[in-house]
Residue frames as qw, qx, qy, qz and C-alpha x, y, z in Angstrom:
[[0.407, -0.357, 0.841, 0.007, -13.90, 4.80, -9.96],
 [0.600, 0.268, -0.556, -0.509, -14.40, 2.60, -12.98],
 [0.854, -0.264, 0.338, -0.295, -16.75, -0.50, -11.35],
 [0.853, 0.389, -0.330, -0.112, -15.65, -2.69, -14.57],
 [0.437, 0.511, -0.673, 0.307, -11.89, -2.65, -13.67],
 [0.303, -0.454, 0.636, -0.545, -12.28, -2.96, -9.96],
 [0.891, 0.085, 0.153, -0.418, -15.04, -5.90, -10.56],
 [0.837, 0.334, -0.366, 0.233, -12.02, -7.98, -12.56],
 [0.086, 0.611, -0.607, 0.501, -9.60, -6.93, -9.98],
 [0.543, -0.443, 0.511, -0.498, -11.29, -8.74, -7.48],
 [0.834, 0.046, -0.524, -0.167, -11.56, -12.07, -9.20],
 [0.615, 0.165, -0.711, 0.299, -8.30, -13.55, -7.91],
 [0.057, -0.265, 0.718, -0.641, -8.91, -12.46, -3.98],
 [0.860, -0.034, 0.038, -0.507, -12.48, -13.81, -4.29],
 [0.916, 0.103, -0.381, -0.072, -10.95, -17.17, -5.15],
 [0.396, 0.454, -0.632, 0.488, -8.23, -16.75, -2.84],
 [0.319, -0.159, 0.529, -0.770, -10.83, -16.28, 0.42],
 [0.632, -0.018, -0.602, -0.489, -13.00, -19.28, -0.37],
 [0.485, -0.007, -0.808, 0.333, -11.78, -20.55, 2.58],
 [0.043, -0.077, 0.252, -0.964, -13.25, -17.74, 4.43],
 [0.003, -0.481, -0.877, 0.002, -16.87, -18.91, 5.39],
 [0.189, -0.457, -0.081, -0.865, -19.90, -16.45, 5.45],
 [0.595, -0.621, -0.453, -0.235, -20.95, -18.52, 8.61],
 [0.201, -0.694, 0.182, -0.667, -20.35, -17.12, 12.08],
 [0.538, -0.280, -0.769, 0.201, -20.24, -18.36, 15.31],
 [0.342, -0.882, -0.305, -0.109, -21.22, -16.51, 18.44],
 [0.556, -0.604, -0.013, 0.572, -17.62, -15.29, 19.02],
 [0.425, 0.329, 0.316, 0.782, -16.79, -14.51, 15.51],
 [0.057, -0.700, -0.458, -0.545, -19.88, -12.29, 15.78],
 [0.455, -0.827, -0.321, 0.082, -19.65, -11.05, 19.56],
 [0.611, -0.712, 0.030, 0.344, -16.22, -10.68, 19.97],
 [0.768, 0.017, 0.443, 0.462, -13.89, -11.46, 17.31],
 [0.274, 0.710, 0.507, 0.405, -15.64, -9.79, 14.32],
 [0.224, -0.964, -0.141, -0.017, -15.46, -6.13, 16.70],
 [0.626, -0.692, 0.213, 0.291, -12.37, -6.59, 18.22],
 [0.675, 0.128, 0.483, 0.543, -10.81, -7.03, 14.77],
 [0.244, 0.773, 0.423, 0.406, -12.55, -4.26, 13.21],
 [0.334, -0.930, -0.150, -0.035, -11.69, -1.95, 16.13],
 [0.611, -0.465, 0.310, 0.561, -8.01, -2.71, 16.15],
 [0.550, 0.317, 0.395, 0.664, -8.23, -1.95, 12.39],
 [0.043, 0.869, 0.353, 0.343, -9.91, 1.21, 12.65],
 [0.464, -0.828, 0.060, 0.310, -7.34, 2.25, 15.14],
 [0.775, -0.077, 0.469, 0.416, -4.96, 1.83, 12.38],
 [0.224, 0.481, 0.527, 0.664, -6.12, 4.33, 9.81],
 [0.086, -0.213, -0.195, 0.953, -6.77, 7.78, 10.19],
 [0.623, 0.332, 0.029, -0.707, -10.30, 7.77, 8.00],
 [0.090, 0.125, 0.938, 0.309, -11.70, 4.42, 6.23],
 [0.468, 0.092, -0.335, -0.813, -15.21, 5.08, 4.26],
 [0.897, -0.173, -0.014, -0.406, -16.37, 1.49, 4.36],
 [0.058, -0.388, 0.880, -0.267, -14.52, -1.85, 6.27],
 [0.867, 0.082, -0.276, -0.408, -15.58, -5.17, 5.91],
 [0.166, -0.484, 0.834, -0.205, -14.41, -8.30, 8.23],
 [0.899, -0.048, 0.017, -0.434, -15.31, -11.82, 7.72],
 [0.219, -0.562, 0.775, -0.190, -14.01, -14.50, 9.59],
 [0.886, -0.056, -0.390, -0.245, -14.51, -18.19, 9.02],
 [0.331, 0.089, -0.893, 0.290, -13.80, -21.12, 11.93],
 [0.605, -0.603, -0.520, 0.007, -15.88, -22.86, 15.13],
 [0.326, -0.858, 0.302, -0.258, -15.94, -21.36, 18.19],
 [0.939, -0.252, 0.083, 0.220, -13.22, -24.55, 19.11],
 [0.705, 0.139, 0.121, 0.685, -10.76, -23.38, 17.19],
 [0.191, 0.742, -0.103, 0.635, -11.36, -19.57, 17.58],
 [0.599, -0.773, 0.112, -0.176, -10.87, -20.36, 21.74],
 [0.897, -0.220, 0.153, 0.351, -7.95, -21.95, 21.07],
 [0.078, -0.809, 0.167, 0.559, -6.66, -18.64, 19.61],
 [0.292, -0.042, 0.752, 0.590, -6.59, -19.89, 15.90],
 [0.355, 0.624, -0.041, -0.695, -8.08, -17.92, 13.15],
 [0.792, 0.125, 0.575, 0.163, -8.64, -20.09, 10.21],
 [0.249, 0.364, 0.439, 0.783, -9.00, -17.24, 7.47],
 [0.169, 0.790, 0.443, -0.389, -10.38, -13.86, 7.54],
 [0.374, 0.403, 0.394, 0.737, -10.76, -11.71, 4.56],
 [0.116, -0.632, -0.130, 0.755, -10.46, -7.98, 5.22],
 [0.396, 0.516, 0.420, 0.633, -11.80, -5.31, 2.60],
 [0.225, -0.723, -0.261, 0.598, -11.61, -1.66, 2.77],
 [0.467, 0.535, 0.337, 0.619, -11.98, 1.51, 0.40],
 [0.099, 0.852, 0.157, 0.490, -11.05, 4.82, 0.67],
 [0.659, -0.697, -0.137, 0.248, -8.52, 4.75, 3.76],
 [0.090, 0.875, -0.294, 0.374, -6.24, 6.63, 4.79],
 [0.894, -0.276, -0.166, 0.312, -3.01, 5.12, 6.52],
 [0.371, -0.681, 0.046, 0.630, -0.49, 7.66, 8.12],
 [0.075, 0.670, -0.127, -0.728, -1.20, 9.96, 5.68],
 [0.095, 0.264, -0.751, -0.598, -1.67, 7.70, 2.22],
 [0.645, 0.246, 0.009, -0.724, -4.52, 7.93, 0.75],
 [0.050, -0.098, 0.981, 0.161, -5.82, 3.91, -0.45],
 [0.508, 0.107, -0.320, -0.793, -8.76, 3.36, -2.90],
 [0.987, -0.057, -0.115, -0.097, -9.78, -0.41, -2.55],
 [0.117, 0.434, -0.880, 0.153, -7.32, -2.67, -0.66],
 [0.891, -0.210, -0.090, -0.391, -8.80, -6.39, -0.01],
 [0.084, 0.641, -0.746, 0.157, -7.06, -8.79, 1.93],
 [0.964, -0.177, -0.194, -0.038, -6.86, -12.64, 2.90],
 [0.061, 0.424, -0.802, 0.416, -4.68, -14.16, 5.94],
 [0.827, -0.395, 0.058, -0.395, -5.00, -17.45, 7.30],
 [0.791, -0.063, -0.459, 0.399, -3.64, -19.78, 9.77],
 [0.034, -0.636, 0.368, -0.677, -3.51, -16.40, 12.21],
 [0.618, -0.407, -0.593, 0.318, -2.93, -17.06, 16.07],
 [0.275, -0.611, 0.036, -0.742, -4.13, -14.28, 18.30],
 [0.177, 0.057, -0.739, 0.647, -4.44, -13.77, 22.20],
 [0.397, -0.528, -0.521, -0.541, -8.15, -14.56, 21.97],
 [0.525, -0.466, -0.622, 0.347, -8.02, -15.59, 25.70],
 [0.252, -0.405, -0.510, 0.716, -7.20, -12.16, 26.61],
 [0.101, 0.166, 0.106, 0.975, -8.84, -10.78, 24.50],
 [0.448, -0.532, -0.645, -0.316, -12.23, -12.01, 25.94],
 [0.482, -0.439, -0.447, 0.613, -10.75, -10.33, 29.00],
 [0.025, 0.982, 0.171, -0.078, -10.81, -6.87, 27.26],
 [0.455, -0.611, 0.360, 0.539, -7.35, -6.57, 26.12],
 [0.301, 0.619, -0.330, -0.646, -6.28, -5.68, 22.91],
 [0.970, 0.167, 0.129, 0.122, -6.04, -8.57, 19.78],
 [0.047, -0.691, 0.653, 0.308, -2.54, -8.84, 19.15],
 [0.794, 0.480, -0.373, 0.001, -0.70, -11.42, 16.55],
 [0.808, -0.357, 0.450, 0.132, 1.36, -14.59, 18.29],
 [0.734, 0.010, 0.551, 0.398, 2.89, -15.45, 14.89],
 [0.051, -0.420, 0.363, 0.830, 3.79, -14.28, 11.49],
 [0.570, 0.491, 0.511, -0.416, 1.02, -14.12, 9.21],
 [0.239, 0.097, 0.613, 0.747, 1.39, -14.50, 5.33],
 [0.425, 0.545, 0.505, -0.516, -1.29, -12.12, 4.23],
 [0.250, 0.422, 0.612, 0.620, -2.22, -12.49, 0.05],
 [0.120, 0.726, 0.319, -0.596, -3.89, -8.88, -1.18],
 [0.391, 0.614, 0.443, 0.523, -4.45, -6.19, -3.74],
 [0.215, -0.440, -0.089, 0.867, -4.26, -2.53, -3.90],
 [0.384, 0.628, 0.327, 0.593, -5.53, -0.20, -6.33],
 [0.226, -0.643, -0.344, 0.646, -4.84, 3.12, -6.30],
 [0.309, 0.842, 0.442, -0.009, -6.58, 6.17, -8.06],
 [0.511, 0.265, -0.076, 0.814, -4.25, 8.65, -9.31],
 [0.029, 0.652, -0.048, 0.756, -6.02, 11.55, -7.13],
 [0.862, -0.480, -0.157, -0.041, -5.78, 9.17, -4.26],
 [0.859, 0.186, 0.033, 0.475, -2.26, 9.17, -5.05],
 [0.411, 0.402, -0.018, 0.818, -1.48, 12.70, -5.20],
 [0.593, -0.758, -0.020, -0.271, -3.70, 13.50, -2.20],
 [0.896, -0.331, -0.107, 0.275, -0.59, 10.95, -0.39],
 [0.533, 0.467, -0.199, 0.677, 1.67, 13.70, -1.35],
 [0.571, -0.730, 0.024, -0.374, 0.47, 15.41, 1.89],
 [0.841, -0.539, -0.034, -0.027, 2.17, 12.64, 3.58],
 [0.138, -0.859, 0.493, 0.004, 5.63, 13.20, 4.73],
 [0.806, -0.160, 0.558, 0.117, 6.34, 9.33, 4.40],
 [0.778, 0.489, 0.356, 0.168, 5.41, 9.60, 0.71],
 [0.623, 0.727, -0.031, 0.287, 6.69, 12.55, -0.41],
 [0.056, 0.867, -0.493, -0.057, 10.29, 12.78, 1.42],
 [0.827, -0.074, 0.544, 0.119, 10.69, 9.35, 0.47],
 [0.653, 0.699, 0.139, 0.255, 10.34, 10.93, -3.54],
 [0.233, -0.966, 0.115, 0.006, 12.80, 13.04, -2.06],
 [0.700, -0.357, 0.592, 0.183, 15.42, 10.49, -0.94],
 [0.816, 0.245, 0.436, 0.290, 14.91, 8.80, -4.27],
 [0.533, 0.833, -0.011, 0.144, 15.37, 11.85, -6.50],
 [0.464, -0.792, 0.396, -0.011, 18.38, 12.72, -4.07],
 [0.613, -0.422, 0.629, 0.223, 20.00, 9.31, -4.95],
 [0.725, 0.537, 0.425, 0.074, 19.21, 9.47, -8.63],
 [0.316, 0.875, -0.286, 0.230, 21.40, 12.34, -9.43],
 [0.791, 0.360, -0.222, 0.443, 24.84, 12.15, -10.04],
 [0.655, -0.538, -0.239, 0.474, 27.34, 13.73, -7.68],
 [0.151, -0.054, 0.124, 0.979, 28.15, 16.58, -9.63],
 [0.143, -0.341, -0.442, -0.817, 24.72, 17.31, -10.15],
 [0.240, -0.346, -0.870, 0.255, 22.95, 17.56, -6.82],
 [0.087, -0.779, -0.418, -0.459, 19.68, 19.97, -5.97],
 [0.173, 0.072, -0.349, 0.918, 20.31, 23.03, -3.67],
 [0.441, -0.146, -0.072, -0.883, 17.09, 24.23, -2.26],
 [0.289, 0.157, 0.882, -0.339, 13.78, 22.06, -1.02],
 [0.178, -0.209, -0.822, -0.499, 11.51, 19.76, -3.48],
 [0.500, 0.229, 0.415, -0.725, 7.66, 20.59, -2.82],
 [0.116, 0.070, 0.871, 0.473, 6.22, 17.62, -4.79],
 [0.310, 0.148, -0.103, -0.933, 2.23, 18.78, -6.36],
 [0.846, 0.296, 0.009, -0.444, 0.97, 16.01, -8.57],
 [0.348, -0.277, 0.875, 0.193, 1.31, 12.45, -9.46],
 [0.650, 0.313, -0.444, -0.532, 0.44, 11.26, -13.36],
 [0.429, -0.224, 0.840, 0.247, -0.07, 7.58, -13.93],
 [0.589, 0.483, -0.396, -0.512, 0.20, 6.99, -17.32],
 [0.986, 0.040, 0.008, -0.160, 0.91, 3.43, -19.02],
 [0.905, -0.102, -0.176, 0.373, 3.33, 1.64, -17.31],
 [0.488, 0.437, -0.015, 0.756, 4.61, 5.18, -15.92],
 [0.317, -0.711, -0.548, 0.305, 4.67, 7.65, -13.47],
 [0.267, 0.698, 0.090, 0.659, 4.58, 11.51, -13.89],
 [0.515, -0.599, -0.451, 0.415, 5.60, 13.44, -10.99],
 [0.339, 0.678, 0.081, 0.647, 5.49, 17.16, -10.92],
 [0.460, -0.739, -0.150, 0.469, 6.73, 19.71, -7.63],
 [0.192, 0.929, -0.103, 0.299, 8.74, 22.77, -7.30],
 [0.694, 0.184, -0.294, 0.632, 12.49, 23.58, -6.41],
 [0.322, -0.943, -0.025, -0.086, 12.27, 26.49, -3.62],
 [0.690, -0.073, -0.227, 0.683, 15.88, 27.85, -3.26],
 [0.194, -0.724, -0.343, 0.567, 16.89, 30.44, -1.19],
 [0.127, -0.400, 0.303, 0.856, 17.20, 32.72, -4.49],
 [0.400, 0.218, -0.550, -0.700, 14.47, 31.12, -7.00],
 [0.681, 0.124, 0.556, -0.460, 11.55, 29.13, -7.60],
 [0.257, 0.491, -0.463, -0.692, 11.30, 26.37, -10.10],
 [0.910, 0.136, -0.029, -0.390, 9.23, 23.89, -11.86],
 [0.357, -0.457, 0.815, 0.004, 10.39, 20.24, -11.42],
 [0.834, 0.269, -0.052, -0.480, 9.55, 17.32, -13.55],
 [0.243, -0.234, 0.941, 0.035, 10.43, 13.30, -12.77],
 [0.884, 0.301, -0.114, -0.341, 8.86, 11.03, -15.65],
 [0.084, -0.342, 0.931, -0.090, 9.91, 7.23, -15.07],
 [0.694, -0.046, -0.663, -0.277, 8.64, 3.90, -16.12],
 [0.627, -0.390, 0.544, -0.398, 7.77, 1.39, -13.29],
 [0.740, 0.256, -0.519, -0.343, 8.19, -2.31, -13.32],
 [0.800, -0.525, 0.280, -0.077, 8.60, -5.11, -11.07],
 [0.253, 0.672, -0.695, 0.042, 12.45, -5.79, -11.46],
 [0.195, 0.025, -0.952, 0.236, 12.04, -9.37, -8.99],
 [0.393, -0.561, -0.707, -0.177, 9.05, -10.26, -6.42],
 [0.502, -0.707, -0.179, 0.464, 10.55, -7.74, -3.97],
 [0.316, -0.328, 0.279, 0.845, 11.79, -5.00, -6.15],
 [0.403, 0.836, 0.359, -0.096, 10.23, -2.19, -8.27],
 [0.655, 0.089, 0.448, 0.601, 12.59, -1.00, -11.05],
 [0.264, 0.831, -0.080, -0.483, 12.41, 2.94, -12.67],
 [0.682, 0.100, 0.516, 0.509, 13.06, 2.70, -16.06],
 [0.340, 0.355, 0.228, 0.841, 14.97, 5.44, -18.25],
 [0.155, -0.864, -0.349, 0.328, 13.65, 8.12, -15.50],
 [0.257, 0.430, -0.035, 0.865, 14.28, 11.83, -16.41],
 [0.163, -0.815, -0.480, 0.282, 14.07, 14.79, -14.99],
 [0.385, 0.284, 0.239, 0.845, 13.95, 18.36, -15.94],
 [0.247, -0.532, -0.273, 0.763, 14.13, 21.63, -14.41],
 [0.477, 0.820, 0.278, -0.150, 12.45, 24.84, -16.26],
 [0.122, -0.789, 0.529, 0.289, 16.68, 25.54, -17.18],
 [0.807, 0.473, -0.352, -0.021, 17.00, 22.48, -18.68],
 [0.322, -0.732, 0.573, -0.180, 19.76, 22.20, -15.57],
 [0.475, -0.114, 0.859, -0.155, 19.26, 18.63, -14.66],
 [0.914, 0.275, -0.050, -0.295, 17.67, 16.79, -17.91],
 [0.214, -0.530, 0.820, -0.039, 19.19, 14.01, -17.78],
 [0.916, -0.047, -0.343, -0.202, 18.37, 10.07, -18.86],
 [0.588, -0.553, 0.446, -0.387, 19.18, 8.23, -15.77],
 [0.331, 0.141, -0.933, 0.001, 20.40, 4.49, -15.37],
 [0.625, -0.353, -0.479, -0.504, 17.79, 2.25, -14.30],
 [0.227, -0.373, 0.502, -0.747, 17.09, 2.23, -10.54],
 [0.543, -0.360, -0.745, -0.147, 15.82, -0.69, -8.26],
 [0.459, -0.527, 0.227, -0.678, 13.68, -0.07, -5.11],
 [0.354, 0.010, -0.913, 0.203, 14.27, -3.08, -2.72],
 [0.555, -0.506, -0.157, -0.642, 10.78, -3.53, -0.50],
 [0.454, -0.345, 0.738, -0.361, 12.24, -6.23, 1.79],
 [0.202, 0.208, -0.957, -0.028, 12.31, -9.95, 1.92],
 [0.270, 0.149, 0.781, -0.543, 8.56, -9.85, 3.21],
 [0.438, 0.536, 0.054, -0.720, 7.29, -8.62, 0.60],
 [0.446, 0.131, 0.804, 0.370, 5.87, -10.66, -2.52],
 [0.472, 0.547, 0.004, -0.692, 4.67, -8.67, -5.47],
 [0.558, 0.159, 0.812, 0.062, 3.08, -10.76, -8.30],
 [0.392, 0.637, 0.506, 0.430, 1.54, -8.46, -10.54],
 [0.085, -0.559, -0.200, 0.800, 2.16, -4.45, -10.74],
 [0.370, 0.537, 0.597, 0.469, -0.12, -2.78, -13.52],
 [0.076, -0.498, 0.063, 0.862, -0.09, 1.06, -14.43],
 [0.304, 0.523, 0.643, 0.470, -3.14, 2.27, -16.54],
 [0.083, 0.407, 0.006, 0.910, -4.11, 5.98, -16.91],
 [0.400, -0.607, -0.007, -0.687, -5.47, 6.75, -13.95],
 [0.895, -0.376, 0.137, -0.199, -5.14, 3.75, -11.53],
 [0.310, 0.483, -0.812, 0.108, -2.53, 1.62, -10.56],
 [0.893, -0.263, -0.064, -0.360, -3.28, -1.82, -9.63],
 [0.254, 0.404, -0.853, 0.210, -0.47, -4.20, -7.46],
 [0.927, -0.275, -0.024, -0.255, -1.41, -7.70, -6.10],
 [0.442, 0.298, -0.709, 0.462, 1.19, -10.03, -4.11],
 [0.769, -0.558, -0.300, 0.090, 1.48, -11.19, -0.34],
 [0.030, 0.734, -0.333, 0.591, 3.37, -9.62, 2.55],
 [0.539, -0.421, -0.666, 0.297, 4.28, -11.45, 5.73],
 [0.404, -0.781, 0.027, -0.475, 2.43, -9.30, 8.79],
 [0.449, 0.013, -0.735, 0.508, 5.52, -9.56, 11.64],
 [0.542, -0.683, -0.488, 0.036, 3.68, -9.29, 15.04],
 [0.135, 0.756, -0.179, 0.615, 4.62, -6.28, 17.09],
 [0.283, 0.301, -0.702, 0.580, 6.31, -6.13, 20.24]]
């Protein structure tokens, strides 16, 4: 992991979590501080190291208001996608502190805007191919990228994921019930709006030459919660910052 890049990456959430105190009270620290950490860890299937730091009095954290906490975490693993550094800030949160001082879970009363970052390593990245989310999602997409006369017979086993500049290499195999063959999706990335990610001039090309093709550009809609601000693709790492509203769960 290159410290340099990650060290500039963090500028803007460092300034963003000022609000975030490094003092404590005796709930942050007894109750709060755990109970947060424990709900996250229930969340993620492996996290390396997890950082919580909460800032307000104990007045306002009994009154189930959360002024600001800044969350950091590296090397997790979320149903199956693999996540190098991810730092977050959310404040104004309202939580069921009351019960949780009873021993009940923390849950979320409101929607939360939460500001963040991502990076991700490119062998972090191709480790997420494992996950069925990621890679029959590449599925779907490749699925809706081809033309109607030209559609794949057989099931995509995706392998590896390049990121080059401002680009993404994706290699897998074609398993039909007669033949094996090498697959190969190369596509720009780009943020097309604040809620959209944009392929640009994607190909793809089979070891036949079947399916080479230059594509029309393709938008990915993330939802109306999502805010991306910056998305950056350098060899090896991709780096995306933006906010996301967190909707409380049932």
């Amino acid at each position: 992991m290159n410290n340099h890049n990650l060290e500039k990456a963090a500028i803007p959430i460092e300034r963003s979590a000022q609000t975030v105190s490094s003092k404590q009270s005796r709930i942050i620290s007894k109750v709060l501080s755990p109970a947060i950490r424990l709900w996250l860890r229930s969340q993620v299937e492996r996290v390396s190291h997890l950082e919580v730091k909460i800032s307000g009095g104990d007045r306002q954290i009994l009154s189930g208001s959360i002024p600001g906490v800044l969350i950091s975490a590296s090397n997790a693993v979320y149903q199956g996608l693999h996540l190098t550094q991810i730092q977050l800030v959310g404040e104004g949160i309202r939580t069921n502190l009351g019960q949780v001082l009873k021993g009940q879970p923390l849950r979320l009363l409101e929607v939360v805007p939460v500001v963040g970052e991502l990076l991700l390593q490119e062998s972090d990245l191709t480790a997420s191919l494992q996950s069925p989310l990621l890679a029959n999602a590449l599925t779907e997409l490749l699925e809706m990228l081809l033309p109607e006369n030209c559609r794949i017979e057989g099931q995509v086993s995706w392998h590896k994921i390049v990121i080059d500049t401002d680009q993404l290499i994706l290699s897998g195999t074609l398993v039909g019930s007669s033949s094996t063959k090498p697959l190969l999706l190369r596509s720009g990335l780009q943020l097309a709006s604040c809620h959209e990610l944009q392929l640009t001039q994607p190909q793809l090309q089979t070891s036949q030459d079947l399916l080479l093709k230059e594509l029309e550009n393709f938008k990915l809609d993330l939802g109306p919660e999502v805010n991306i601000q910056e998305l950056t693709l350098t060899p090896g790492q991709m780096l995306c910052r933006g906010s996301i509203n967190v909707i409380p769960s049932d």
